[in-house]
N, C-alpha and C positions, 0 to 999 in steps of 0.2 A: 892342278889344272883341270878343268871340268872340260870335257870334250863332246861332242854330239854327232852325229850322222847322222845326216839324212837322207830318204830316198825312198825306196818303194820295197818292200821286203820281198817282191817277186824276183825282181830284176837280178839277171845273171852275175852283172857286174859289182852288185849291191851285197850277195854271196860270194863274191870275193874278197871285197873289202872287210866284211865282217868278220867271214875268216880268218884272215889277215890281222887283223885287229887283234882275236882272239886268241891266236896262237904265238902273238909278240906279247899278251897277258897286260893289253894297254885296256882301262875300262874308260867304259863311256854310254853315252846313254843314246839310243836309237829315236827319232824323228820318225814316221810313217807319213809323208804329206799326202797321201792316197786316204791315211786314217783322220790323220791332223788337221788338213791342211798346211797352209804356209801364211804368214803373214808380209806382207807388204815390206818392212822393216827388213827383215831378214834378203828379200830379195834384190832390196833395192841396193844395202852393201855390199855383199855377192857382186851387183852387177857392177858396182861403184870400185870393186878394190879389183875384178878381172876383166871386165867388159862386159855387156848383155850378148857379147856375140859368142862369148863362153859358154854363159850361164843357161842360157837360151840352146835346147838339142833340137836342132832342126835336121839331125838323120833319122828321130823316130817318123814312128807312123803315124804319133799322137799331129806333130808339127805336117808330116806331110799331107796330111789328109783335108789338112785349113784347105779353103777356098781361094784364087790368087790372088783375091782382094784382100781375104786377113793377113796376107805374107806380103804383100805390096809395102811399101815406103815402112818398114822396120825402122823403129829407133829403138833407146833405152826404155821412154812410156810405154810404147805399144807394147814390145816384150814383155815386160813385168804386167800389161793386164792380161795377156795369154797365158803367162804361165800361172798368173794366181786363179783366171778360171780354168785351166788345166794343168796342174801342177805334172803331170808327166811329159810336157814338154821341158821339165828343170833338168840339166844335164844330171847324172846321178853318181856315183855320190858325192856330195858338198860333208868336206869331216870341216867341222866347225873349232879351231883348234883356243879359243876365245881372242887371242891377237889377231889371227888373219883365219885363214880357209883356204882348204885343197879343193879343188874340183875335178870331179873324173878320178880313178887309181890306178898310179901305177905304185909298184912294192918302193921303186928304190926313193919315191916322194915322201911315201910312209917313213920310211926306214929314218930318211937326213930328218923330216919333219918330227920324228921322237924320240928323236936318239938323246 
């Protein structure tokens, strides 16, 4: 099983998950959308198999700081072109498991998800 993460190599939570990854000795290959980008594709399943209201982090600073017309009438489109021009409004991290995707970490999702 080929497994990916994505996210921002800064991010607090992003160093968790990685950690975590690492010391359960699951490999997988890191995503940087801050280096990469992100592709259209990838987001739009994401938003397809959990909602855009997921995928989409509107408690960062990146989302708060929009004006309240880019925040005004959200759908699934709108979302997906904010976050592909700002990929740090993508909640973080997205483990890409190739059948489905976790979004956000918590240990005991990892845990049932590779056991």
């Amino acid at each position: 099983m080929s497994i990916t993460l994505y996210g921002i190599k800064a991010c607090d939570t992003m160093k968790k998950a990685r950690t975590w990854l690492d010391e359960h000795g699951v490999s997988y290959s890191f995503h940087d959308y801050k280096v990469s980008a992100i592709d259209r594709a990838n987001l739009q399943k994401w938003c397809d198999e959990h909602g855009w209201e997921i995928v989409l982090n509107r408690a960062g600073t990146t989302f708060r700081k929009l004006d309240d017309a880019q925040k005004a009438d959200l759908d699934q489109a709108k979302a997906i072109e904010l976050m592909l021009a700002q990929p740090s409004m993508i909640k973080r991290p997205v483990l890409d498991l190739g059948n489905r995707t976790l979004v956000g970490f918590k240990p005991e999702l990892y845990s049932a998800a590779l056991a």
